[in-house]
C-alpha positions as CSV (number, residue, x, y, z in Angstrom):
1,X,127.5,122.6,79.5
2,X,124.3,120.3,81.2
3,X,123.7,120.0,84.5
4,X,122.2,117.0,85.4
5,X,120.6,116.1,88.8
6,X,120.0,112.7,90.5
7,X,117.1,112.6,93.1
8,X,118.8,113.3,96.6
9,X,119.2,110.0,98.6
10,X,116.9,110.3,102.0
11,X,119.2,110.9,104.9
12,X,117.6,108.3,107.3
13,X,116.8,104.7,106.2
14,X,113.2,103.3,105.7
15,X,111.5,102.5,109.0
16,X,112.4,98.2,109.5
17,X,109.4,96.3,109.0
18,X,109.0,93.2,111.4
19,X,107.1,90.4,110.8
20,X,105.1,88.4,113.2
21,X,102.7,85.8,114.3
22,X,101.7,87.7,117.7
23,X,98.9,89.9,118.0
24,X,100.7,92.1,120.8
25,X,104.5,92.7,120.4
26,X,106.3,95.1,122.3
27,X,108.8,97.6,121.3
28,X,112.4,99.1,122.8
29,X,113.9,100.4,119.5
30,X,116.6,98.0,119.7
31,X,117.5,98.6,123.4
32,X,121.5,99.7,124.5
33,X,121.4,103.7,124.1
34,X,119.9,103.8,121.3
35,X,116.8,102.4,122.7
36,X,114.0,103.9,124.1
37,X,111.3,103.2,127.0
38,X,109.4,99.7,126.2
39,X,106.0,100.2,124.6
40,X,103.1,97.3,123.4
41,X,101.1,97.4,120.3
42,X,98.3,95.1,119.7
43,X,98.4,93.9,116.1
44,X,94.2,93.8,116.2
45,X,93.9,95.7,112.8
46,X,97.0,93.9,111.0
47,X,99.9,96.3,111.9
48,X,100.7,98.8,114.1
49,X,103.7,101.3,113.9
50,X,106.3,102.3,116.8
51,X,105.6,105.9,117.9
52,X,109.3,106.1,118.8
53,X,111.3,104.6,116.0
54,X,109.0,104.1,113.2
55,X,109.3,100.5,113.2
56,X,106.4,98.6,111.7
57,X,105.1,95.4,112.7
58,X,102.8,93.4,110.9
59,X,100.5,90.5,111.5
60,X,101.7,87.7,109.7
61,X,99.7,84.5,110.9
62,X,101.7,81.4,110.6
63,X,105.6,83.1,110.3
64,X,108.0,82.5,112.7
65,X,109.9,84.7,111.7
């Protein structure tokens, strides 16, 4: 009899990656409950990364998205 293993599955999802075409966004973690306290990131170096909820935001000149 073989045992075979698959690689456990990470029990939280990847941090969401926003792009934008501001250099300072701001952050709430999606507000309702979940939220948390609004916090601003400047975008100077390309990309800056929510201390709260991992999001990351890059610099992406030109997307509106």
């Amino acid at each position: 009899m073989s045992e075979h293993q698959t690689p456990a599955k990470s029990a939280t999802p990847d941090p969401e990656v926003i792009y934008t075409d501001k250099r300072r966004v701001s952050c709430d973690g999606g507000g309702g409950a979940l939220g948390h306290p609004v916090v601003w990131y400047s975008l100077e170096d390309g990309e800056a990364e929510c201390g709260y909820c991992d999001r990351k935001f890059i610099y992406k000149p030109g997307d509106s998205h």
